[in-house]
N, C-alpha and C positions, 0 to 999 in steps of 0.2 A: 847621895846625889843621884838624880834619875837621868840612867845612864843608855836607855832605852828607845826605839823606837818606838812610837806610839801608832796604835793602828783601832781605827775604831771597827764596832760589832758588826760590821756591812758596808758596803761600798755606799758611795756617798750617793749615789744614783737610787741606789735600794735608801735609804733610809725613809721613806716616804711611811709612817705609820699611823696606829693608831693609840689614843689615848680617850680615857674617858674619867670623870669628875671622882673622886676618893674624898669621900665625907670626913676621913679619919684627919684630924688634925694633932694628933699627935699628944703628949703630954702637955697642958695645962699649966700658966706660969712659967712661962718660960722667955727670955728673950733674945728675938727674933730678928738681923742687922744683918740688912743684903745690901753690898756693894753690886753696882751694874754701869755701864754706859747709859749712854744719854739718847735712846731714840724708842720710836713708836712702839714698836715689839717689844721691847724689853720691859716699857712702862707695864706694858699690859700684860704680861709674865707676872710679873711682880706686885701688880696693882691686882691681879685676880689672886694672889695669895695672900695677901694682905685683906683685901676683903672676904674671901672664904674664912680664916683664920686669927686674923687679928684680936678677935674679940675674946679669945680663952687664952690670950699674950698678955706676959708679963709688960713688954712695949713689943713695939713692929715699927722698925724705922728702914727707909729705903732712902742711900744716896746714891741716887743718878747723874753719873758725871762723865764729861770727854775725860779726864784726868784718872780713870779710875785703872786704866794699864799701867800708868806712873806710879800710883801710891798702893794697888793691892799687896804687893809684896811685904813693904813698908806695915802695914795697916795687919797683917794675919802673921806678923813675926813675934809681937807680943802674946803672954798667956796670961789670963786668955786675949786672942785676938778681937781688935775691933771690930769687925764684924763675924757672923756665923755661915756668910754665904757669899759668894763671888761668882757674878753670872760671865763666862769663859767664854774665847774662841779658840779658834787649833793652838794657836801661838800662846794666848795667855795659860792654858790649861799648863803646857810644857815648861811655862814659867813661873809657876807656883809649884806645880814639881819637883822641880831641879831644887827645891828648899824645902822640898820637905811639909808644904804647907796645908797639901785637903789631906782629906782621908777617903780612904777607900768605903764605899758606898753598899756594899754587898748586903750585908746585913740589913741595912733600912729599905733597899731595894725589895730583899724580901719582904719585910714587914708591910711596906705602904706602896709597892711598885708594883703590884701585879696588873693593873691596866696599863702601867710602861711600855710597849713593845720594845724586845732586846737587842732590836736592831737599833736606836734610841739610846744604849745600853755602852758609854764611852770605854771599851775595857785596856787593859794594861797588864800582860802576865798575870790575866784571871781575877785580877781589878778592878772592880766599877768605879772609876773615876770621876764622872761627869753624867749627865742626860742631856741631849741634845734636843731641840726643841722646834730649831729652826736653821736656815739654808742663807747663806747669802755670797755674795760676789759681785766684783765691778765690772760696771759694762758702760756700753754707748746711750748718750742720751743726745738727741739729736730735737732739733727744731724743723720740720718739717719745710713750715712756710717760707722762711729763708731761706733754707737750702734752696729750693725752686724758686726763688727772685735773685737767688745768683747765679741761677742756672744750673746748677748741678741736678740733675735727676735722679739719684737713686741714694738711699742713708748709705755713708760710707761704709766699708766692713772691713776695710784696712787699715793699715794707719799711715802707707801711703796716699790712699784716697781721703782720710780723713786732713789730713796735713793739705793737701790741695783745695779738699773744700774750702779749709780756712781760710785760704790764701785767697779762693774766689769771695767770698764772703767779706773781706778785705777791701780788696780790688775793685768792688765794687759800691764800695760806700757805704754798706749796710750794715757792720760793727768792726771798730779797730782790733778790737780784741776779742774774738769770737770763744775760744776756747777754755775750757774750764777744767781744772784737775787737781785731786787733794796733792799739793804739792808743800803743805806746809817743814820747815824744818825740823828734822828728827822721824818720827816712827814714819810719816809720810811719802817724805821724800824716799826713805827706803822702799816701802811697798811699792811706789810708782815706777821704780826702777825695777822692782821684782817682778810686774804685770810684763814690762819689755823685754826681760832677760828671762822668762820662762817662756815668752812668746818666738822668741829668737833662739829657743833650744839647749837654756843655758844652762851648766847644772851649779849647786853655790860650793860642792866640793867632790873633791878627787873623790871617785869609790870608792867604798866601805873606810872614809878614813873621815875625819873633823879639819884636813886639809884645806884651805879653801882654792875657789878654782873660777874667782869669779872676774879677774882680770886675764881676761879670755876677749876672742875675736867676737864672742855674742855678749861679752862684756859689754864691748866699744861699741857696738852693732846697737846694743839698748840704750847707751847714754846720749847717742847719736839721735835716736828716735824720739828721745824725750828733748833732744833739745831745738828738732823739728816742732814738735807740739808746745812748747813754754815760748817757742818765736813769736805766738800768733795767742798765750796766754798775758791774763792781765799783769802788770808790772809788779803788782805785789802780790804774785801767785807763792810763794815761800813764806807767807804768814797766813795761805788757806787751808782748812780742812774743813770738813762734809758739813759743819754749819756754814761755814762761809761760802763756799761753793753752792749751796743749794740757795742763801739767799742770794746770790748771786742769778742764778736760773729765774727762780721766782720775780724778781727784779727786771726779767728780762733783757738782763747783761752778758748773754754768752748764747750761745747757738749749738756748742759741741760741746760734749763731755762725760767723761768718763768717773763716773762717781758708785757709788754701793746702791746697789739694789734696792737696800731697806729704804733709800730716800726717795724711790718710787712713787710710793703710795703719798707721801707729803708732800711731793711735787703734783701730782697729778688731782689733788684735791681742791676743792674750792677756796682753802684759804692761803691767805697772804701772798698769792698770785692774779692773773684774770684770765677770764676766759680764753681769751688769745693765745696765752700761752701755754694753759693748760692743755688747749685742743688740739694743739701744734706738736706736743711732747710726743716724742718715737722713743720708745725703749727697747734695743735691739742688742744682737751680741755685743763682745769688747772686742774691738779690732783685733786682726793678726798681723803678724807679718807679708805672709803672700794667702789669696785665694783660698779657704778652704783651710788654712793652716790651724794650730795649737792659738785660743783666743788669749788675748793679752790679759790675763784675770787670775785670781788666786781661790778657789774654793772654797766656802768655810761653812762649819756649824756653829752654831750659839748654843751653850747649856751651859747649866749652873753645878757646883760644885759646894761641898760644905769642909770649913774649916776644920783643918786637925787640932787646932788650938784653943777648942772651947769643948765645956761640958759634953758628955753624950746626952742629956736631956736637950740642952739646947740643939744641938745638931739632929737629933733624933725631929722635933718641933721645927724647925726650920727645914727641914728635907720630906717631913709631909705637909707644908703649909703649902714649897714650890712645887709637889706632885699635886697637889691637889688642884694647882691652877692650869694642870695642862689636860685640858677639856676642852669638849668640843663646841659647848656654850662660849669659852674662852675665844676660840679660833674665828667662831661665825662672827662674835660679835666685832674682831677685828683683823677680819680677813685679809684685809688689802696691806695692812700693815709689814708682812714678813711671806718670805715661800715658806709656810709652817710644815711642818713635819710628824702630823700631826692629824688625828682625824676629826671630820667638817671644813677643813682646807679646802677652799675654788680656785684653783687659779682666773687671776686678773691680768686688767691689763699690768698692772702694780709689777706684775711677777715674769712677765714678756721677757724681760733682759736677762734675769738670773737664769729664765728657763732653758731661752738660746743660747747663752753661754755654757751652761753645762751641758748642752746636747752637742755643742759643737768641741768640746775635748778638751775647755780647760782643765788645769789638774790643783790640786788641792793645795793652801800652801802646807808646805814642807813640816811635818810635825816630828823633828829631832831635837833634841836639847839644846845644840849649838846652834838651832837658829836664830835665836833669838839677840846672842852673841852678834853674830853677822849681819840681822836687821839693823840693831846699832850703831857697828860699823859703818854701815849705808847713809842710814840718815844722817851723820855727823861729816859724814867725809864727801858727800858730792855735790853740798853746797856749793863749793870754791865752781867746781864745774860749769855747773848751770848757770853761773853769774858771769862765766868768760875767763875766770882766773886761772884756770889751767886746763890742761889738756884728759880727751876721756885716760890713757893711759894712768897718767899720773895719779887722776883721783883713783881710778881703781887700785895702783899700790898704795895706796894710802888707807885705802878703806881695808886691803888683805891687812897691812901692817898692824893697824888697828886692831883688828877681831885677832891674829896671833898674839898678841900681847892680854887682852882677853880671854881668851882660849887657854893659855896658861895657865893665867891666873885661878880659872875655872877647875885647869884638872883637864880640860880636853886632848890639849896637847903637851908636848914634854918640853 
């Protein structure tokens, strides 16, 4: 069991590097089955190693999917595993760990990594576990034009200001439900609760222990603040996440919101939207608490990882097909896609929110083993809350109780 803190080769601030194109495709016949998520970036990750590469593959199959945090574990626990590759963030990397499931990279790093910068370079007690390729995090997406026909003058940057725009935006006839946020049931509703309670100061466990410590006064402080912002969200905001929320936006259904970076750039493009509201789109920090505070947002890298539970030729084939896609031909062609990490990166306007958000002191989320335990617990247990059913206190011993029973089970705690 990985029992460890994980801390990547540079601060996330420093990771900002360079990459260029590796001809080397690896061993010949071999194949090649990357699990990833389902968004702009990652297609093009994937979709440039598949075309650098596919053609000296035994097969090259890519499934992109929201569902792929649910079933990686599942899916890389048989030998061999169904796929060779699992494109990772902080949280999922620590949770194919804890089983035991990639392999350390050292070795292929050497072979096919030498245009990798080592800050890029995910390590673990001198373990290259990951490449990281790209930057993301939730922030404010705000509608310009409205806000100013409801009078408010300036994008909010709290989340008490933001809580009051709504309310004018409301009050004044211009949408019942202005605001928009991944609040779906399960991993969602936990993250959205994590943006408020790291905003509010909160830590998820007592010091140097697997404790938890999150029915606290910045406990109640967060659940409080989310349940100012889901007053003024649409009625079935507990069956959205970032597809539903974005065509929401696009739809011109929501005026506020607080969504992922990467949905930036497919927002603010020409399709499945209109003019109006594209031109209106402000990507700005993710509220704080007070002025100038810790922004309500969790930090993250994207890279890819290769399964412990297949061949070393396939793994060897599969970890030069995704080096070979992190080029700069890669990056320009779809710039606006991600804050790539990576050199030929511009920043856009695509990239405005992640960029102000990390200047202004979000911190990363939390990459220890148990948190994933505790996300869990969250998503499961503050439904009842949000919907009126009980009080913040309550859910949050429900939600401790949960993850110690958990945590047990795990080996974390006794």
């Amino acid at each position: 069991m990985f029992l460890k803190k994980v801390t990547a080769a540079g601060a996330f601030a420093g990771l900002m590097g360079t990459a260029a194109f590796a001809a080397d495709c690896g061993p010949e016949g071999q194949s090649i089955r990357i699990l990833a998520s389902d968004f702009p970036a990652i297609h093009a990750v994937a979709g440039a190693a598949e075309a650098n590469c596919a053609s000296g593959a035994a097969e090259f199959t890519r499934n992109h999917t929201t569902e792929a945090r649910q079933i990686m574990n599942a899916a890389l626990t048989p030998n061999p595993a169904e796929y060779t590759s699992v494109i990772v963030a902080n949280s999922t990397l620590t949770q194919l760990m804890n089983d035991g499931l990639v392999r350390p990279l050292n070795d292929l790093v050497e072979k096919y990594g030498q245009n990798i910068p080592e800050n890029l370079l995910i390590s673990i007690d001198g373990n290259i576990m990951a490449v990281a390729f790209m930057a993301n995090s939730q922030h404010l997406f705000s509608r310009k034009d409205l806000l100013e026909k409801a009078g408010v003058a300036e994008v909010p940057s709290t989340y008490a200001e933001m809580i009051d725009a709504a309310k004018s935006i409301r009050d004044a006839g211009i949408m019942e439900y202005p605001v928009v946020m991944n609040m779906k049931t399960g991993w969602n509703v936990g993250e959205s609760f994590n943006l408020a309670f790291m905003a509010h100061g909160g830590e998820f466990f007592k010091p140097g222990t697997a404790e938890p410590s999150v029915n606290s006064p910045a406990g109640v402080a967060a659940l409080e603040t989310l349940k100012g912002l889901v007053e003024y969200a649409h009625p079935d905001h507990l069956t959205q996440a970032s597809n539903e929320t974005q065509g929401l936006w696009e739809a011109g259904q929501a005026a506020l919101g607080i969504m992922w970076g990467s949905r930036g750039a497919p927002i603010l493009d020409d399709e499945g939207s209109t003019a109006e509201i594209t031109s209106n789109t402000v990507l700005s920090a993710a509220p704080s608490v007070e002025e100038g505070g810790v922004p309500g947002a969790t930090l993250w890298w994207d890279g890819f990882t290769i399964a412990s539970n297949v061949s070393d030729e396939e793994a060897e084939a599969t970890f030069a097909a995704l080096a070979s896609a992190l080029n700069k031909e890669m990056v320009m062609a779809n710039n606006d896609d991600a804050v790539w990490l990576l050199d030929g990166f511009t920043p856009g306007a695509a990239a405005e929110g992640v960029s102000a958000t990390a200047k202004a002191g979000a911190k990363p989320y939390p990459m220890i083993p148990q948190i994933g335990l505790m996300h869990n617990a969250l998503g499961a247990e503050l439904a009842d809350f949000l919907k009126g059913d009980e009080s913040a206190e309550q859910a949050l011993a429900d939600v401790e109780a949960a993850y110690i029973t958990a945590a047990k089970e795990a080996g974390f705690l006794q």
